[in-house]
Backbone bond lengths (Angstrom), bond angles and torsions (degrees), N, CA, C in turn:
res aa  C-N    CA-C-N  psi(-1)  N-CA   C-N-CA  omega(-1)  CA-C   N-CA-C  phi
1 X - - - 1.433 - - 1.520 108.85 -
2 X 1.524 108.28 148.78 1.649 109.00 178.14 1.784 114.99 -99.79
3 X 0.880 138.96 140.89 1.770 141.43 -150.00 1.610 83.48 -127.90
4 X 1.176 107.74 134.96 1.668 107.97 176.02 1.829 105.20 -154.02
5 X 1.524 105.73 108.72 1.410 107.73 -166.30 1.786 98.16 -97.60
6 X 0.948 114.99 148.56 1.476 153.46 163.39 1.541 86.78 -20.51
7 X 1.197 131.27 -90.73 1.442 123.18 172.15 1.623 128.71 -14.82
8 X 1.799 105.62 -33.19 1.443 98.80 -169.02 1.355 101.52 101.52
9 X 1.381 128.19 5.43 1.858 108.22 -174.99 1.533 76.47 -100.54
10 X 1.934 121.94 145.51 1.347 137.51 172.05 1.375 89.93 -111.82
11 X 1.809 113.45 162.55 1.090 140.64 -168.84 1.951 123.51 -161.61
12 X 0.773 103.95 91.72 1.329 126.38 -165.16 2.097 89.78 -64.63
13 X 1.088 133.66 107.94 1.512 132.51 -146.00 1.929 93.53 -139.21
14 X 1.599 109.92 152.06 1.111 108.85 167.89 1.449 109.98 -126.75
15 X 0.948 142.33 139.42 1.553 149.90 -167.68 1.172 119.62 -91.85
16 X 1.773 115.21 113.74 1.554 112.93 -138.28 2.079 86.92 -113.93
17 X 1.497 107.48 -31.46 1.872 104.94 160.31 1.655 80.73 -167.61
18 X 1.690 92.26 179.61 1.318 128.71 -165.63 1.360 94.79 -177.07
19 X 1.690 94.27 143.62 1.323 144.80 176.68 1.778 125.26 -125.50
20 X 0.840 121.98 166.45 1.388 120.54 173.36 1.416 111.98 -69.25
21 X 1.474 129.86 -8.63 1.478 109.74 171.71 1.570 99.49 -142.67
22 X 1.694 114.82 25.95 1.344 96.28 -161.62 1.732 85.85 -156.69
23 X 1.359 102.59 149.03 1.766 105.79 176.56 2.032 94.56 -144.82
24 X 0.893 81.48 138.69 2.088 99.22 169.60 1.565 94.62 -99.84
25 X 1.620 149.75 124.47 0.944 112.58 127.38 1.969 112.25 -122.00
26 X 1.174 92.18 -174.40 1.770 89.51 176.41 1.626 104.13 -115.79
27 X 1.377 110.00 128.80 1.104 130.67 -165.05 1.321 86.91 -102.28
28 X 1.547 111.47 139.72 1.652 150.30 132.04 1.284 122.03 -4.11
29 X 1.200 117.74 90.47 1.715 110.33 -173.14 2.031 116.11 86.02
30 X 1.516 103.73 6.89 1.603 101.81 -166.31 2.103 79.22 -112.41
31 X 1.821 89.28 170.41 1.541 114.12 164.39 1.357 95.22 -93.56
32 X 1.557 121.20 -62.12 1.363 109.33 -147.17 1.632 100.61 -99.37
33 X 1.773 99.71 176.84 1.550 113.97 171.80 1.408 108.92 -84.12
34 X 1.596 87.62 120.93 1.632 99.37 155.35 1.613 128.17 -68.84
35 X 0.927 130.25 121.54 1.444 126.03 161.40 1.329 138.83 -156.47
36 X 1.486 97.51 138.94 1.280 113.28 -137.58 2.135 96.87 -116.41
37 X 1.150 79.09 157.52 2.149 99.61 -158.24 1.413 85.19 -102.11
38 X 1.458 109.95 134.16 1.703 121.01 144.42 1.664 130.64 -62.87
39 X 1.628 132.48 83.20 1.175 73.72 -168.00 1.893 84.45 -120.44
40 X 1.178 114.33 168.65 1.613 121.05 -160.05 1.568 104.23 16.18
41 X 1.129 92.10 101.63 1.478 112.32 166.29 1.944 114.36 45.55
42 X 1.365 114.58 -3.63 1.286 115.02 -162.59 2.059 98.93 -105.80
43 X 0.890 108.29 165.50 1.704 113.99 156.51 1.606 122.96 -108.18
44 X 1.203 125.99 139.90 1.359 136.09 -131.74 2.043 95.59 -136.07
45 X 0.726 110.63 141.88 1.677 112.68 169.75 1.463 112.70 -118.43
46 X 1.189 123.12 141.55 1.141 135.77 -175.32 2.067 99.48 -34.12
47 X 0.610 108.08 -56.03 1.750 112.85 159.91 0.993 150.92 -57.95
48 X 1.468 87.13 9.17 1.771 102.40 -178.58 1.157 115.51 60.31
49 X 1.174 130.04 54.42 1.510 130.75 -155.97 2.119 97.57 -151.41
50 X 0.898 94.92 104.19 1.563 112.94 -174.19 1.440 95.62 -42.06
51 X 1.267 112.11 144.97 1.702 111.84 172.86 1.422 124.97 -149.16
52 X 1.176 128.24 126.08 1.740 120.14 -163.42 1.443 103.84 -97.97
53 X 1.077 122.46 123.66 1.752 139.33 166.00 1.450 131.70 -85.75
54 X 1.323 101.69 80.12 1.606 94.33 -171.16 1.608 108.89 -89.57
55 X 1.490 123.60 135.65 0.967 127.82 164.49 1.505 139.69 -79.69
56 X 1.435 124.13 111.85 1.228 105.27 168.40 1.059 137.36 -19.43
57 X 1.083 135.92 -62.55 1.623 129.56 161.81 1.516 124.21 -73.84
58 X 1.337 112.47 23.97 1.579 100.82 160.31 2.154 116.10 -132.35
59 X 2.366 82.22 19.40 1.475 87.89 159.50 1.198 121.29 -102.72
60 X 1.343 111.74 153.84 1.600 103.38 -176.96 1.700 100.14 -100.82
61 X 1.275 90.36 140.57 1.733 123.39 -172.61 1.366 117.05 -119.71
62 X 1.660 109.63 134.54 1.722 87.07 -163.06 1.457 143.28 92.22
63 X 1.093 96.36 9.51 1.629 123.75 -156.69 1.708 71.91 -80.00
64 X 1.104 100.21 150.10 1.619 105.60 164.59 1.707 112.85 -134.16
65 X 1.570 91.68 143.87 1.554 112.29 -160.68 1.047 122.85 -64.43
66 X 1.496 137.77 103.74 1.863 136.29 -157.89 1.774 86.03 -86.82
67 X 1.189 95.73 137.23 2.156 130.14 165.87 1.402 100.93 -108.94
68 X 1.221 71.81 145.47 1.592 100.36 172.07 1.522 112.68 -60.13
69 X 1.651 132.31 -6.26 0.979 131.93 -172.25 1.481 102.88 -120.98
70 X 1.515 121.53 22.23 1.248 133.68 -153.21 2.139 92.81 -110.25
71 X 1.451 85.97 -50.25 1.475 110.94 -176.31 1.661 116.94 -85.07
72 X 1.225 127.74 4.54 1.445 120.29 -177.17 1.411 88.03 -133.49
73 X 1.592 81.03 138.79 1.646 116.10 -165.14 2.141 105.79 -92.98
74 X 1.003 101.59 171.60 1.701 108.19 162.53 1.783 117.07 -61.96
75 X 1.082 107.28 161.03 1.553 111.14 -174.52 1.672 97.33 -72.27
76 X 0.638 116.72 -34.68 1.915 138.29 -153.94 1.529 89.39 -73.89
77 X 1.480 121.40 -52.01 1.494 120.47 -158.92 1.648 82.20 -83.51
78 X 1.388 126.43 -52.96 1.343 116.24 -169.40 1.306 120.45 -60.39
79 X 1.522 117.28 -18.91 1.767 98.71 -170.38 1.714 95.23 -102.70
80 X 1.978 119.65 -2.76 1.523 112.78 158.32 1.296 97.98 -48.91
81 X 1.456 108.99 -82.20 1.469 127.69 -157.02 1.508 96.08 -27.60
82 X 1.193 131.69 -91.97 1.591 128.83 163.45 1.326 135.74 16.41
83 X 1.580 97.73 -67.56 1.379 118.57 160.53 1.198 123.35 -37.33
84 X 1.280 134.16 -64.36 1.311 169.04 158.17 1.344 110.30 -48.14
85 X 1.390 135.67 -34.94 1.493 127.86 -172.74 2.098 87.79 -91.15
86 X 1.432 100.93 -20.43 1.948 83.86 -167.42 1.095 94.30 -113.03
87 X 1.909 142.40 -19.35 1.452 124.82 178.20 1.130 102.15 -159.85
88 X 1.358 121.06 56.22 1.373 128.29 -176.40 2.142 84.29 -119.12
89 X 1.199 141.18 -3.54 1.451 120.04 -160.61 1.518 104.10 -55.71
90 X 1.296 137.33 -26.58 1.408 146.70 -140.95 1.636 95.41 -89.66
91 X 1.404 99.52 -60.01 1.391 111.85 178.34 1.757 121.08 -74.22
92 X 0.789 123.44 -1.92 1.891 145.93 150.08 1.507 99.15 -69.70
93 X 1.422 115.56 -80.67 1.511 124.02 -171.20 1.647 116.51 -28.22
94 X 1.456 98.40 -52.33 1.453 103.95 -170.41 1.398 110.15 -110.47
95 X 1.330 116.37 23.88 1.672 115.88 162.65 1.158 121.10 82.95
96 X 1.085 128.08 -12.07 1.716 139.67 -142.42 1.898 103.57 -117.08
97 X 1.101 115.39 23.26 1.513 129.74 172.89 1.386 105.97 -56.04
98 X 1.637 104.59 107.60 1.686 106.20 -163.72 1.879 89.10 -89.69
99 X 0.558 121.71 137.01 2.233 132.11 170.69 1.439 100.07 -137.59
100 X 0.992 111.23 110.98 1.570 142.44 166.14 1.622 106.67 -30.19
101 X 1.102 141.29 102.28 1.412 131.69 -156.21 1.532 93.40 -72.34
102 X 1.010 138.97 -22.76 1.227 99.69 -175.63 1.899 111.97 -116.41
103 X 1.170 85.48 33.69 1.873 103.65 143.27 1.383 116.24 -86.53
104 X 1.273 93.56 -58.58 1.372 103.40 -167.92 1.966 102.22 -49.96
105 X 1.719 123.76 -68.11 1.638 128.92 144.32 1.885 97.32 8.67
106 X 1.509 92.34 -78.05 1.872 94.02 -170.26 1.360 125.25 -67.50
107 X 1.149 131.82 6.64 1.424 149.72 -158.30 1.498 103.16 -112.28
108 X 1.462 99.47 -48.16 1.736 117.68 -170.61 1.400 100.67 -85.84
109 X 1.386 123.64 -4.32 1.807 108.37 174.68 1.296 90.80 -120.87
110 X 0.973 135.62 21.99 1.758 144.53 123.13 1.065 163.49 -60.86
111 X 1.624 89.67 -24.89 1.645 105.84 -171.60 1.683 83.22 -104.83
112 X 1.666 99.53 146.25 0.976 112.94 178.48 1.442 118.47 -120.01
């Protein structure tokens, strides 16, 4: 877990127990246990010093990087879409919106 105090000093921390208003952990480069108090919804340091707790498992990892070539579609799907935003209302109205299935195929390994 990462420990990040109000000041700006970060702390890379391992979590030694926890309770509903109370955490021990041992911080990175320290002797002693840190521990820090719940109190309304916030985390607290022995110093009264507000403190944010991010958990390893509630960062996302892996995120993968969207391109500019990630987000642009075929000419074919773009001048449908077109179609349809300036004289497609008829074919909206009554459900029957014909899309070329394999636009639609190229659209769906697009959307991200």
């Amino acid at each position: 877990m990462i420990i990040r105090y109000t000041d700006g000093r970060t702390f890379n921390a391992v979590l030694l127990s926890r309770t509903e208003t109370t955490m021990r952990l041992a911080l990175e480069n320290h002797d002693d246990v840190a521990v820090l108090t719940r109190v309304h919804d916030a985390w607290v340091s022995d110093e009264c010093e507000l403190v944010q707790v991010d958990f390893a498992w509630a960062r996302p990892e892996g995120v993968a990087e969207v391109k500019l070539e990630d987000c642009i579609c075929s000419h074919e799907l773009a001048a449908h879409l077109i179609h349809l935003l300036h004289g497609g209302d008829d074919e909206v109205a009554s459900g029957t919106i014909a899309v070329p299935r394999e636009l639609i195929a190229a659209a769906l390994l697009q959307v991200v």
